[in-house]
N, C-alpha and C positions, 0 to 999 in steps of 0.2 A: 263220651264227654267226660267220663269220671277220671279215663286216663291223661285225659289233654291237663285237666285240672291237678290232678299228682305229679306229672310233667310240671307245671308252673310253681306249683310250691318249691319242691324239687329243687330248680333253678334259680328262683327267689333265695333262699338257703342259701345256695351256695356262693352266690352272687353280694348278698349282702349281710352278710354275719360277720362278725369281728370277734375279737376274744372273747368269750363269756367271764365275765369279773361283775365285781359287786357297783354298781350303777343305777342312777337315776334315769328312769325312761321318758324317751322322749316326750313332745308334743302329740297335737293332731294327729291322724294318722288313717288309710286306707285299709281296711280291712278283706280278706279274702276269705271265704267259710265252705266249709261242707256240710250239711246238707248246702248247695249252693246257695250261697249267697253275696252281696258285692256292698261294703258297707263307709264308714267314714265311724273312728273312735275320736272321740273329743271327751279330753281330762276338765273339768270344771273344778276339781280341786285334787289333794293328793292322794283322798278318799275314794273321788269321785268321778266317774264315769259315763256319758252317754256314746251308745253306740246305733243309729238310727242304719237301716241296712233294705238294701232293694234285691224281690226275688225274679223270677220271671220262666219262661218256659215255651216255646212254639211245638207242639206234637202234630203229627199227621198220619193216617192208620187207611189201609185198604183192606179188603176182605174179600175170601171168594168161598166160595159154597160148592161144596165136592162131592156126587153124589154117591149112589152104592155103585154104579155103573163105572166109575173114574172121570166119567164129566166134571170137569172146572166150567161156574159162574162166576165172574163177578160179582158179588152182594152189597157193595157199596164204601164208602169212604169216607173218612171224617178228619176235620183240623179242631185244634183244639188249640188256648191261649190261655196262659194265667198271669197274671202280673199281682205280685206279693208287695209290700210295706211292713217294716217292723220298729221296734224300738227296746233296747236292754238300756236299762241303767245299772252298771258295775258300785256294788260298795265294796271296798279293799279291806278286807278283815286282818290280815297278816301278810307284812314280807321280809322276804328270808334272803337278802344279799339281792341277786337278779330273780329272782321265784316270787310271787303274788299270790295270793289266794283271795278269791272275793266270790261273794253271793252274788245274784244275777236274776231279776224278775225280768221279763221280755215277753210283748205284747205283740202281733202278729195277725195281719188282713191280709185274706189273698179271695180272688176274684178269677174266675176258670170259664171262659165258656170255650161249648164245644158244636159245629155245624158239621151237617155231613147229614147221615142216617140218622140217628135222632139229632135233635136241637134243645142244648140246655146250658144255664147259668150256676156255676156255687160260687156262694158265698164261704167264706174259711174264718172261722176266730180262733186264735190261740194265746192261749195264756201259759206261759213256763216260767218255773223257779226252779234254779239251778246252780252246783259251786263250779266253780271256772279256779284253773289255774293258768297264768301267762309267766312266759320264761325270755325274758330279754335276752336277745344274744349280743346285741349292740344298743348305742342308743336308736338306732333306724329302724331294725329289726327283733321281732318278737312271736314268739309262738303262743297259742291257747288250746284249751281243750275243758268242755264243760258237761256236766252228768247230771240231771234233776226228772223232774217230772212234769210232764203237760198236760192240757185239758183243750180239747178242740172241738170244736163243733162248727157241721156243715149242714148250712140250707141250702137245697136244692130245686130249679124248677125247670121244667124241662115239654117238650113233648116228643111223644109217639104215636105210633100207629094208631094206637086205641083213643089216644086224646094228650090232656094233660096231666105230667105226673110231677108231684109237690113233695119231697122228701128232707127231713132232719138226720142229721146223726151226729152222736155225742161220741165223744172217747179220751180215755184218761188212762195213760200210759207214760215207760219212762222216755227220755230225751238227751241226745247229748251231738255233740258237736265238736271241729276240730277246726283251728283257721289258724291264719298267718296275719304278720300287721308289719306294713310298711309305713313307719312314719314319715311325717317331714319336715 
């Protein structure tokens, strides 16, 4: 998937970039991200930015069990689903001709369950502060790329064999990100 996505930017690019010169960027605008994501930028002033963006995910995993012998089991199968929600408000600290530089706090729900061998739900919070810069090549078209630090944490509830299992996990690590924006 990560290729199809580099493929898309890719051709994005090439497709709608015009001279790079010193310019006003556009409106509204479609966002595209890696870590994936699928967004909508809306300027609220020349400062100001929100960028509200949807994640998502279907996995599916089979297993088989090998013994010392070379017998192959089957041991079972699992799908798994996440569906993400976020929200960055851009403040634009400096711009240099088509070059942007802005801060970026960006808040982040995601929701994961998985059937199959075991059965369980996470919940996902993240909170990231990060500097982002964007490079207009046209007024349509616009690159970013952002570097900060996050904070996550995941509850989890789930069962198994033995019963039910209730687990947290914190973590605080850096973060960064790269995307494309089609406006319109």
């Amino acid at each position: 998937m990560r290729s199809e996505y580099s493929i898309a930017v890719a051709l994005a690019i090439c497709f709608l970039c015009g001279t790079a010169s010193a310019q006003e960027s556009g409106g509204a605008g479609l966002t595209l991200a890696y870590p994936v994501s699928v967004g909508i930028v809306w300027p609220v002033s020349k400062t100001l930015a929100l960028r509200p963006e949807v994640t998502g995910a279907v996995r599916s995993s089979e297993s088989t069990l090998t013994s010392g012998t070379g017998n192959t089991t089957p041991n079972g199968s699992s799908d798994s689903r996440s569906l993400g929600v976020g929200l960055s408000v851009l403040f634009c600290v400096r711009q240099w001709d088509a070059l942007r530089a802005y801060v970026v706090p960006h808040f982040a729900y995601t929701r994961s369950t998985t059937t199959g061998v075991t059965d369980n739900v996470v919940s996902e919070y993240a909170v990231t502060g990060s500097l982002g810069f964007e490079y207009a090549f046209s007024r349509r078209f616009a690159i970013f790329a952002e570097l900060g630090a996050e904070y996550d944490r995941q509850k989890g509830s789930g069962t198994i064999a033995a019963g039910v299992l209730d687990t947290t996990t914190s973590t605080v690590g850096p973060k960064s990100g790269i995307g494309a924006i089609v406006r319109f």
